[in-house]
C-alpha positions in Angstrom: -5.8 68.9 28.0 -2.2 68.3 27.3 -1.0 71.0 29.8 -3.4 69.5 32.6 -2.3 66.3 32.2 1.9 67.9 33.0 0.7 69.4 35.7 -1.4 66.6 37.4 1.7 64.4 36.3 4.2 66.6 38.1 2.5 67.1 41.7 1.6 63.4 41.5 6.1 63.1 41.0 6.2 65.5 44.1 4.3 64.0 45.7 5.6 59.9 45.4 8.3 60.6 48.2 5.7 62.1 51.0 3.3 58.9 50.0 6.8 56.1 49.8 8.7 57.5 53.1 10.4 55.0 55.1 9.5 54.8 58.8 10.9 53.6 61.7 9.7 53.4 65.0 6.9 54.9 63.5 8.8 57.6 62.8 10.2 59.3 59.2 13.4 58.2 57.5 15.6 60.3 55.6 18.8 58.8 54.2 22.4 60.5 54.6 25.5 59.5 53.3 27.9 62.7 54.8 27.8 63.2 58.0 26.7 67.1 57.9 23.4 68.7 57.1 21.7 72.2 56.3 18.2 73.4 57.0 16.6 76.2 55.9 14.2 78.6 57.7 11.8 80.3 55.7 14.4 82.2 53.4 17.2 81.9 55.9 19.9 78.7 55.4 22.2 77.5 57.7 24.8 75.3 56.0 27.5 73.0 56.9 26.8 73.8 60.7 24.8 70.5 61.2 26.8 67.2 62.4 24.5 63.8 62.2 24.7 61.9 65.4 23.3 58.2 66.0 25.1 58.6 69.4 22.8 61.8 70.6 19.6 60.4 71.3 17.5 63.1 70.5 19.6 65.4 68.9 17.5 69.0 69.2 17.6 71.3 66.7 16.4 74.6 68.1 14.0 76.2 65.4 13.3 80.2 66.1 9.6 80.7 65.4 9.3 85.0 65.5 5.5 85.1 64.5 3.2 82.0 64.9 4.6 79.6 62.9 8.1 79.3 60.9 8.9 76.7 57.7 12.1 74.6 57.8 13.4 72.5 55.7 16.4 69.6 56.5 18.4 68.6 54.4 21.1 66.0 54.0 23.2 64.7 50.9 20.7 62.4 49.7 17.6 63.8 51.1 15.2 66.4 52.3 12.1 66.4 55.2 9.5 69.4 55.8 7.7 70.8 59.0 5.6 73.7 59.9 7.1 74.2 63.2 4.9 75.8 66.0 6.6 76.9 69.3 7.3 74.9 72.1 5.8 71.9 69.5 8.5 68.8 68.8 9.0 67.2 65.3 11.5 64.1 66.0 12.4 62.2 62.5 15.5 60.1 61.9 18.2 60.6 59.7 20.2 57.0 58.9 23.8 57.1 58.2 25.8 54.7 57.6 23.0 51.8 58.8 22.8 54.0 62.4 19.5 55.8 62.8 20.2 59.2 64.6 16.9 60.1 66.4 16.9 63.9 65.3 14.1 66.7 67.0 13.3 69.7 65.8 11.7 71.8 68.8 10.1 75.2 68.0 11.6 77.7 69.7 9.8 81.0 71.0 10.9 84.3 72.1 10.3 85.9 75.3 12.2 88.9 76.8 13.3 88.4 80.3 12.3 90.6 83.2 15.1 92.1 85.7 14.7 94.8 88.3 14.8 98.1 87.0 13.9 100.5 89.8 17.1 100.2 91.9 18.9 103.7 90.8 22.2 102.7 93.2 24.7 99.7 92.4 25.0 97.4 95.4 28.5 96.5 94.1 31.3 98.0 92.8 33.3 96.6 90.0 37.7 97.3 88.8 38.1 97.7 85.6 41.6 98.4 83.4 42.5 102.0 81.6 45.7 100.6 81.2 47.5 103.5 82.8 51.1 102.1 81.9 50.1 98.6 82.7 53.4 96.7 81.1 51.0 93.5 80.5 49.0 95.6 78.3 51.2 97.2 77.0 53.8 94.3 75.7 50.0 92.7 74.2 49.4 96.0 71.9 53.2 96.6 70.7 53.8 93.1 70.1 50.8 92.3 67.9 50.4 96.3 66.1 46.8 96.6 67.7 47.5 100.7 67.6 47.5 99.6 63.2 44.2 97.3 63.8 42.3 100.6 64.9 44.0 102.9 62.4 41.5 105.4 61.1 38.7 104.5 63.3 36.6 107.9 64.0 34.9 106.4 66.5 34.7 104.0 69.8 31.9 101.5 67.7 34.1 100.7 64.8 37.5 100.4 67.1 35.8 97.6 68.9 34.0 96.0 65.6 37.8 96.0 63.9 39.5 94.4 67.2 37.0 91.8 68.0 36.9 90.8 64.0 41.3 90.9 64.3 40.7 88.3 67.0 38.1 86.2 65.1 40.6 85.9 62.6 43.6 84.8 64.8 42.6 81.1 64.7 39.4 78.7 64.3 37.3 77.5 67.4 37.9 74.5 69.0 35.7 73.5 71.5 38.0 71.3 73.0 41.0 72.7 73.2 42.4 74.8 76.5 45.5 76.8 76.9 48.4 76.3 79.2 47.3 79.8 80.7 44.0 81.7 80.9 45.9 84.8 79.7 45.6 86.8 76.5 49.9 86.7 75.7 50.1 83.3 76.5 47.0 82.2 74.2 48.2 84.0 71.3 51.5 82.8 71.5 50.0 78.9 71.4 47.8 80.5 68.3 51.4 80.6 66.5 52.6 77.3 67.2 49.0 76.2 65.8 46.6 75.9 69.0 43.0 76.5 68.4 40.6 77.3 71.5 36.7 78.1 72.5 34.8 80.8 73.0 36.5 81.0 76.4 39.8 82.2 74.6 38.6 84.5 72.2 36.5 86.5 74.6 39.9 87.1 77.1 41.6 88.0 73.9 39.2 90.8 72.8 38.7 92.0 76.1 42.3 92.5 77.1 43.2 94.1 73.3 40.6 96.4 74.2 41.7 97.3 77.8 45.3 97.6 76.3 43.5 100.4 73.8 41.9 102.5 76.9 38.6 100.8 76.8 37.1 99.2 79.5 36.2 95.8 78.5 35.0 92.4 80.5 34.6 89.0 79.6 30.5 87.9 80.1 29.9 84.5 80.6 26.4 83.6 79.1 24.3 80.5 80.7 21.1 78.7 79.3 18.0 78.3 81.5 18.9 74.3 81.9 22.1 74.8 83.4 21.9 72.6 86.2 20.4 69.9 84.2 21.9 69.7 80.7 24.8 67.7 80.5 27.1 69.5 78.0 26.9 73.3 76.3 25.1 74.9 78.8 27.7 77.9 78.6 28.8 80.2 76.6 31.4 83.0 76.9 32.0 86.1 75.3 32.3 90.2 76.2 30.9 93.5 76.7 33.1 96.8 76.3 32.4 99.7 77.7 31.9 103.1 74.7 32.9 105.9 76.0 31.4 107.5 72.9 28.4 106.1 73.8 28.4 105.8 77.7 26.7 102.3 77.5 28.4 98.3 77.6 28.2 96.9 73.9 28.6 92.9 73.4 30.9 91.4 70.8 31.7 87.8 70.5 34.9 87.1 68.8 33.9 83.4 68.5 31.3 84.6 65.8 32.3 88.2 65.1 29.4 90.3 65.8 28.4 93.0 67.5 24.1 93.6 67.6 22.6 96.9 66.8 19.2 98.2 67.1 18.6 101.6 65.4 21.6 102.4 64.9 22.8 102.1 68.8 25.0 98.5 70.1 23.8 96.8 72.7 24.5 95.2 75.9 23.9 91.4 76.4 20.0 91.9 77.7 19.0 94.2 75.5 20.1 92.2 72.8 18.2 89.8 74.5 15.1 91.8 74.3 15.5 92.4 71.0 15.5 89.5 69.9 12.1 88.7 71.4 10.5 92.3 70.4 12.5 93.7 67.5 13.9 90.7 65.1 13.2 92.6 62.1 14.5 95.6 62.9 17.9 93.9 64.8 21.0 94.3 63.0 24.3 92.1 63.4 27.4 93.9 62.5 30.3 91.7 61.2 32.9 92.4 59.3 33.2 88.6 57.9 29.6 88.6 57.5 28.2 86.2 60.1 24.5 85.7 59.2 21.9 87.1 61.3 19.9 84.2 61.7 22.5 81.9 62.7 24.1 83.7 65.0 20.7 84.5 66.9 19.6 81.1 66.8 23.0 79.8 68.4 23.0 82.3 70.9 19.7 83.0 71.8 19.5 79.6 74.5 22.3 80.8 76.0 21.1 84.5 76.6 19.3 83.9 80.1 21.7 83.9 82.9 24.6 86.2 82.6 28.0 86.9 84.9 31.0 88.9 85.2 34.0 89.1 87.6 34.2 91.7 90.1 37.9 91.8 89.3 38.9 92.8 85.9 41.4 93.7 85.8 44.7 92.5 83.4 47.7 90.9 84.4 49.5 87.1 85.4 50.5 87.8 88.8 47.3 89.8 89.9 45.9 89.2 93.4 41.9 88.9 92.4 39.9 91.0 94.5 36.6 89.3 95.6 33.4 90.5 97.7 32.5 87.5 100.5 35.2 85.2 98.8 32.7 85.5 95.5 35.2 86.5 92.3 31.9 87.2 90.5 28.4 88.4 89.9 25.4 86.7 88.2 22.5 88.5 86.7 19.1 86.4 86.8 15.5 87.3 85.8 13.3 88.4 87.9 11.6 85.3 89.1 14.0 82.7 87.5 15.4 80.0 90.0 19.1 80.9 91.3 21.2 78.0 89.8 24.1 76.5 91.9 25.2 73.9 89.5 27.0 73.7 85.8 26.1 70.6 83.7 24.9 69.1 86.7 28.0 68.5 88.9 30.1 71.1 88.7 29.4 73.6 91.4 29.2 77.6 91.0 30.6 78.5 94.5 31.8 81.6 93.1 29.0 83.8 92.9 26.7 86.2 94.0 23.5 87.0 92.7 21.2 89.9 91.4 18.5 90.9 89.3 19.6 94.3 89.4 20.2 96.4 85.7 22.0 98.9 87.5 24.3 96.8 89.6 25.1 94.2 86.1 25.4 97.7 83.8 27.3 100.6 86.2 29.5 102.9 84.0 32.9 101.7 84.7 35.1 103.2 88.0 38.5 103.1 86.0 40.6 104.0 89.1 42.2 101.2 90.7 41.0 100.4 94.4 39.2 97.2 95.5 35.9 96.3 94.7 33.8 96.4 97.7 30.1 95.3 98.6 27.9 98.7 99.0 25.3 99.0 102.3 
């Protein structure tokens, strides 16, 4: 009798918060004191990466929902709330700091892999890439910073790229706000000394030119979410794709984050890591050599993985006339089906490109020799 009565006592203590939680405007309350918060999906957490703001009305959290429903738990320093989240379902609560009410939404987010055209067998464009044969750019960037000792021992293409973009990732901690004097790898290293931190922009021209100085054909990718022409702020992202000889395929890394994704045992490119994130979560791996966690990395990235563009011109230098095709410097790759977007963060336009939902024109195997890239009829 004794025993029932604990347990009857203890899940009617559990239960006092549920029955006593403050609401306002009809919705939940939970109380913060620090301005950071962690959640938890099913077993996964996500710590620290949070930031509680009254001024961001709502402020979305995205919540990855693989099967047909996913349990999250928020928590602040004082407090906790629970939802069964459902995708494309909404689950707005507040979170008061400091006397402010920050209207906070957690939105269930699905997975769907995008559709691209994958009869075409001929690229319609033609791309310049960098083998740095004697390029002096390059090759002041690799003697002055030892990248030949970076890749010492590496038996294979994979692990020379997953030790350069993880020698980058360590050079200095994002910023999002900060830009350099010069979009140029040499110049935003040598503001990394005096103290500079930078954005995603910065670390993916690093990696890619270390890489290019090293033989390998690399380009930076920027990455764009489905709502770029109507969100206001972080519709982009940027990072890169190298091209593996070893492999004779384009693999992503993002130095921001320090990953490369591998299914099976084989890296991918930025759409088939897109794919398998809707088809093959379980079996997708992220490679880091810090450790970034799986499930934080994918649901970061995962928005941003919809529209996707590279420069005609990649090559590596200051003084570099940039070849273009119809004044365009670059191409963007968009799902079948998906509306062609003219706009970033709804005023800034994207004059600069052409488009295609072409495989074969986004992933050609590099033409390393230098001559101008040219539209094909």
């Amino acid at each position: 009798m004794k025993k029932s009565f604990n347990i009857l006592f203890v899940l009617f203590a559990l239960a006092m918060p549920v029955l006593g939680q403050q609401k306002y405007k009809g919705l939940p309350v939970i109380e913060a004191n620090a301005a950071t918060a962690d959640y938890r999906v099913g077993k996964d957490w996500t710590k620290g990466n949070w930031n509680i703001m009254p001024e961001i009305a709502p402020d979305v959290l995205k919540v990855p929902v693989h099967g047909k429903r996913a349990n999250i738990t928020f928590f602040t320093d004082r407090d906790s709330i629970s939802f069964t989240v459902k995708a494309g379902k909404s689950y707005p609560f507040y979170v008061r700091l400091n006397n402010q009410y920050a209207l906070t939404e957690l939105q269930g987010m699905g997975f769907d892999a995008l559709k691209f055209n994958e009869k075409n067998e001929v690229p319609a464009y033609t791309f310049l890439y960098e083998q740095n044969n004697g390029n002096s750019y390059l090759n002041t960037l690799r003697e002055q910073y030892n990248l030949d000792e970076v890749i010492a021992g590496a038996t294979n293409d994979t692990e020379k790229a997953l030790r350069m973009v993880n020698w980058v990732h360590k050079q200095w901690k994002h910023n999002g706000m900060n830009e350099p004097t010069r979009n140029d790898a040499l110049t935003i290293l040598a503001e990394v000394k005096e103290g500079k931190q930078f954005r995603c922009v910065e670390y993916g021209i690093v990696t890619a030119a270390a890489l290019n100085s090293l033989g390998l054909a690399a380009r930076t990718l920027g990455l764009k979410t489905k709502e770029v022409e109507t969100t206001e702020f972080g519709a982009g992202h940027v990072l890169l794709e190298v091209y593996l000889p070893d492999l004779q395929k384009w693999v992503l890394l993002d130095g921001q984050f320090d990953v490369m994704p591998v299914l099976n045992n084989v890296p991918l490119n930025a759409v088939e890591f897109q794919q398998a994130i809707a088809n093959n979560y379980d079996a997708l791996e992220i490679r880091s050599l810090s450790g970034t966690s799986k499930a934080q990395y994918i649901n970061f990235v995962y928005p941003y993985l919809y529209y996707f563009d590279v420069k005609f011109d990649n090559r590596e230098g200051i003084a570099l006339k940039r070849e273009t095709i119809d004044s365009k410097k670059s191409l963007m790759l968009v799902p079948v089906g998906a509306k062609i977007p003219t706009v970033f963060q709804r005023d800034k336009p994207m004059d600069y490109l052409k488009y295609t939902n072409s495989l074969v024109d986004f992933y050609q195997a590099p033409l390393l020799e230098t001559k101008p890239a040219t539209a094909q009829k």
